[in-house]
C-alpha positions in Angstrom: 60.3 83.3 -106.3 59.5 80.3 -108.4 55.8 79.0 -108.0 55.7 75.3 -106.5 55.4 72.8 -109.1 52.3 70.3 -109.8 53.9 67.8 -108.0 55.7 69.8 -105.2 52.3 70.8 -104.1 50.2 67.1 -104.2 53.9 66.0 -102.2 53.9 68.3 -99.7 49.7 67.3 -99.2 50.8 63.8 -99.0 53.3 64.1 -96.4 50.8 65.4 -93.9 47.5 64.0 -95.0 48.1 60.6 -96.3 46.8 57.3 -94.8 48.9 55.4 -92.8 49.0 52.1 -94.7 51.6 49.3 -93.6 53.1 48.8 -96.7 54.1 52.3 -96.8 56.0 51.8 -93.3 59.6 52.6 -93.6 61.9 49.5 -94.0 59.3 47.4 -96.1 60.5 45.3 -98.1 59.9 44.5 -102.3 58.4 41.6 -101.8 55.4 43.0 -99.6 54.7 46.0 -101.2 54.4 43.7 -104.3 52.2 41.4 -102.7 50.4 44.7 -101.6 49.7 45.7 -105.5 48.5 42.7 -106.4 46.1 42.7 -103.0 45.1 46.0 -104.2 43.6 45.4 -107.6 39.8 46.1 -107.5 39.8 45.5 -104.1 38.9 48.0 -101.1 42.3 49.0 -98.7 40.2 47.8 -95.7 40.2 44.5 -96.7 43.4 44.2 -98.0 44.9 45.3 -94.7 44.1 42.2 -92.7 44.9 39.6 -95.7 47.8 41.4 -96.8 49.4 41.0 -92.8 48.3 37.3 -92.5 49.9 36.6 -95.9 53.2 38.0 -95.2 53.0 36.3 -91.6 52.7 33.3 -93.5 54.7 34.2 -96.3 57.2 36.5 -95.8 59.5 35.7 -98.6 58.7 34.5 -102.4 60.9 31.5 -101.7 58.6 30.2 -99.0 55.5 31.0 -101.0 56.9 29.2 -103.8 57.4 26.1 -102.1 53.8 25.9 -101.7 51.1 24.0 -103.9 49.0 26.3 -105.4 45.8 25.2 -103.1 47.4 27.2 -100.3 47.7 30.3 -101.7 43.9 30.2 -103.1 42.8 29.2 -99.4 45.0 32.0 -97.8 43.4 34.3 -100.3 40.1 33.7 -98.9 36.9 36.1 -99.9 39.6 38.9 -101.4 38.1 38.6 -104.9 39.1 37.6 -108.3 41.2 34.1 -106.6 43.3 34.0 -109.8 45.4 36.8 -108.4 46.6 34.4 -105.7 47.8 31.5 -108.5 49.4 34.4 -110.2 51.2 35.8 -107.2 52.7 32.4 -106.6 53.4 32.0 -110.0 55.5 34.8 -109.6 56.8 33.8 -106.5 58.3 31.1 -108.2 59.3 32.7 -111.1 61.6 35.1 -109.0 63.0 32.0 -107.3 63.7 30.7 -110.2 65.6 33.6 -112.1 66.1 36.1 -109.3 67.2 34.1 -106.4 64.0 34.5 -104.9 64.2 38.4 -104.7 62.0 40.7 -106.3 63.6 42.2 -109.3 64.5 46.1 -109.3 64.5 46.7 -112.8 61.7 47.6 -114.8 62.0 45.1 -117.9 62.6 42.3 -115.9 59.7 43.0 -113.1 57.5 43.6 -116.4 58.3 39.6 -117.8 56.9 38.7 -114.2 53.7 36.3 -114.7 50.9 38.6 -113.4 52.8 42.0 -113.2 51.7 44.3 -115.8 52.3 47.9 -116.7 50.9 49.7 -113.5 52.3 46.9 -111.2 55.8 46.7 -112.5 55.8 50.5 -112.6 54.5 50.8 -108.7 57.1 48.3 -107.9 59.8 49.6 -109.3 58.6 53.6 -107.4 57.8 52.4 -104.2 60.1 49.7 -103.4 63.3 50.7 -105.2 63.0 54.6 -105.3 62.9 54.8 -109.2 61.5 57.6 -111.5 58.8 55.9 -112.9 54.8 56.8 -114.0 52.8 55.0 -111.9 49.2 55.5 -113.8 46.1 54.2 -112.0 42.5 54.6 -112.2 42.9 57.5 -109.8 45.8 59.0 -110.9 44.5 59.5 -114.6 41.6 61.0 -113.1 43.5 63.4 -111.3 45.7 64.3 -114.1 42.6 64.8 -116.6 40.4 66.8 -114.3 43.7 69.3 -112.8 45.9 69.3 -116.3 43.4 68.5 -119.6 40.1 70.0 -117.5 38.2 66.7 -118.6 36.1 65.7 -116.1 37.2 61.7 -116.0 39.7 59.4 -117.7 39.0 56.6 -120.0 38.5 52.8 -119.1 41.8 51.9 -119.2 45.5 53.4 -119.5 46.9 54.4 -122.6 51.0 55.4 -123.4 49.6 59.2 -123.6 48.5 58.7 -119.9 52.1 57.6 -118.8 53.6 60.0 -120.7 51.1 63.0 -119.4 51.9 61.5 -115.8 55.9 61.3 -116.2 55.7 65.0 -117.5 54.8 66.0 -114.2 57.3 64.2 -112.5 60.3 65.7 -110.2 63.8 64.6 -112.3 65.3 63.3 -108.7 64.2 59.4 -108.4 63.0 59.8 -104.5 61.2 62.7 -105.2 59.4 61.1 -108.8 58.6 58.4 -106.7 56.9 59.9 -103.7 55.0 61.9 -106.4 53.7 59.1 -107.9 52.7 57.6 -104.6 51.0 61.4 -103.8 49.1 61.3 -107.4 47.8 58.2 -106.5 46.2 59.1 -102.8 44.9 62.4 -103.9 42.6 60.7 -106.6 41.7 57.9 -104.2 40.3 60.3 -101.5 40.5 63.6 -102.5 39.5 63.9 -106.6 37.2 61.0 -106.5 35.4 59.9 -109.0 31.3 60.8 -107.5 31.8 63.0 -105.1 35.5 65.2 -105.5 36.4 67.4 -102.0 37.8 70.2 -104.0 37.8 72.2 -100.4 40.6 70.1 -99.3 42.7 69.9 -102.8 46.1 71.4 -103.0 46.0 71.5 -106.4 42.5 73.8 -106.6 44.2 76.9 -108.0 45.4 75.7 -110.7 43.0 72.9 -111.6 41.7 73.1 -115.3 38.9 71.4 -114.5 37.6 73.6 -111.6 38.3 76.6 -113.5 36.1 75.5 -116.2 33.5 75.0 -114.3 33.7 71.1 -113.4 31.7 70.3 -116.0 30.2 66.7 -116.0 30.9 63.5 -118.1 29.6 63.7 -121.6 28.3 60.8 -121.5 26.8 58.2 -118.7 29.2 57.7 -116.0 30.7 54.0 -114.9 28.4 52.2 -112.4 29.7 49.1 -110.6 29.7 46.1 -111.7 26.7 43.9 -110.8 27.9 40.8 -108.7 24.6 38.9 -107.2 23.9 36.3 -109.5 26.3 36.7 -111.6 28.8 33.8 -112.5 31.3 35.6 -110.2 29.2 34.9 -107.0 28.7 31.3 -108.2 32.4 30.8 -108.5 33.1 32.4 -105.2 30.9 30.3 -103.5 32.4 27.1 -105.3 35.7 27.9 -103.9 34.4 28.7 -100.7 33.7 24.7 -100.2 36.5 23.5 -102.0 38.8 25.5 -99.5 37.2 24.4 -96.3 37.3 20.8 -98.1 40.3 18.5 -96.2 39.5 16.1 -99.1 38.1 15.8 -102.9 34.5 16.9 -103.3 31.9 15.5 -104.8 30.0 16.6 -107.7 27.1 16.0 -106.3 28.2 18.5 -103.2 29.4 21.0 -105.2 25.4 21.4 -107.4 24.1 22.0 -104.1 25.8 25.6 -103.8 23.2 27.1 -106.4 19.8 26.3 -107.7 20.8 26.9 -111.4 22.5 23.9 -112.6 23.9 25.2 -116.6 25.2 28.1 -113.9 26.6 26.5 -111.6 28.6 24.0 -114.0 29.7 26.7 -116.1 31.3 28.5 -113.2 33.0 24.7 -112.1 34.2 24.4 -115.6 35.5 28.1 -115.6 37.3 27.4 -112.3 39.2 24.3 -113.8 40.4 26.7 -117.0 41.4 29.2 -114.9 43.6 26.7 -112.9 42.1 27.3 -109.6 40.4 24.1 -109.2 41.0 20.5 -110.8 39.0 17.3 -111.6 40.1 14.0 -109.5 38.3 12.0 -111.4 34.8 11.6 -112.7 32.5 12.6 -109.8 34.8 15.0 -107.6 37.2 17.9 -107.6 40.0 19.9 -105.5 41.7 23.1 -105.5 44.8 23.4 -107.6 47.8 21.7 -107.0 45.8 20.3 -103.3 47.1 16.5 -103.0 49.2 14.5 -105.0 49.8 14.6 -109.0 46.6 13.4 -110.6 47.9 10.5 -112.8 46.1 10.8 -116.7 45.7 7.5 -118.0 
């Protein structure tokens, strides 16, 4: 009898233990589960879930997002993190209106040429809304791969063509299967093989994991800590937009110095915020979010 393969085994663990996550509900469409990846980026699932269901309640198309300004979908995207997702996403939006009759494309070099959608989202796209073969390489699933196939204790920083050629290895050759694979690869390393504290008790993959039969030795070096986010420009930003979106009108310069006591901070963060187009200048003493009002006329 032939011996279940790598990804036979992480599948049939996924089909009984995996989260139930409403983008993975049967009969969602493209166009969420895109919104979902995007939501998804260096962001925890809990508070994706609530955003990600107000957004599509508001939004359930690309075309209607599309017809918004871009203020709307920075408000909508409220305390999510890193805003200039949301200008992307409608970017996007519009894009797809504007090529693809406002559906989300299903082929892989066209999702790719998407403003926003890089190599993992094109690739999670094109598995979990379309049913294609496709590696689908994440944070988690090149640490599972490295600890359960090379016996490295964790992955690099970020994703290199051996990782997507190490994951498609390991793929099933039938599309449907591949693609619930990829979606299996990707729970397993999120809570099973994480990155501080693995539950190897509960793997499916323990018996043949390299890394477990080596001895799960440690990083070589010191391991990634989180990125430090009180006092940091990011805060200042965040707290920026958190007036400008509750703002019915223009705000004043003078307003905006009040959100933090350092002022070379705080105007460096306003300054960043208008190059990132998530806010603009009205004129000489107050600003807006993007796209919030009419055209602002240049002399």
């Amino acid at each position: 009898m032939t011996e279940p393969t790598f990804a036979t085994l992480v599948s049939r663990w996924y089909t009984h233990h995996a989260r139930d996550l409403p983008w993975r509900h049967p009969g969602v469409g493209a166009w969420a589960i895109l919104v979902s990846e995007v939501m998804l980026q260096q962001t925890p699932v809990a508070r994706v879930i609530p955003a990600w269901t107000a957004w599509l309640s508001r939004w359930p198309t690309a075309a209607d997002l599309a017809a918004e300004p871009p203020a709307e979908a920075i408000r909508m995207w409220g305390r999510l993190g890193y805003p200039r997702r949301a200008v992307r996403l409608r970017e996007c939006a519009v894009a797809m209106v504007e090529r693809h009759g406002g559906q989300v494309p299903d082929r892989l070099e066209q999702l790719l040429a998407l403003p926003g959608v890089g190599t993992y989202t094109a690739r999670a796209v094109a598995a979990f809304a379309y049913g294609q073969r496709h590696p689908v390489v994440d944070t988690n699933v090149r640490r599972v791969i490295c600890r359960a196939v090379a016996g490295e204790p964790d992955a690099g920083p970020a994703t290199r063509p051996a990782d997507l050629a190490a994951t498609e290895e390991l793929l099933p050759t039938e599309p449907a299967a591949a693609a619930l694979a990829s979606a299996a690869f990707m729970e397993l390393g999120a809570v099973v093989c994480t990155a501080r504290s693995p539950r190897c008790g509960s793997c499916p993959v323990t018996s043949i994991c390299a890394w477990r039969a080596s001895g799960q030795p440690a990083p070589a070096g010191p391991t990634r800590r989180p990125q430090r986010y009180a006092g940091t420009d990011r805060q200042v930003r965040g707290l920026l937009l958190g007036v400008l979106r509750e703002a019915t009108a223009p705000v004043s310069r003078h307003r905006l110095d009040q959100v933090w006591t350092d002022n070379v901070q705080c105007v460096r963060a306003l300054t960043g915020l208008v190059k990132d187009g998530l806010v603009e200048q009205v004129d000489e003493t107050s600003f807006r979010l993007a796209g919030d009002g009419p055209p602002i006329l240049v002399p």
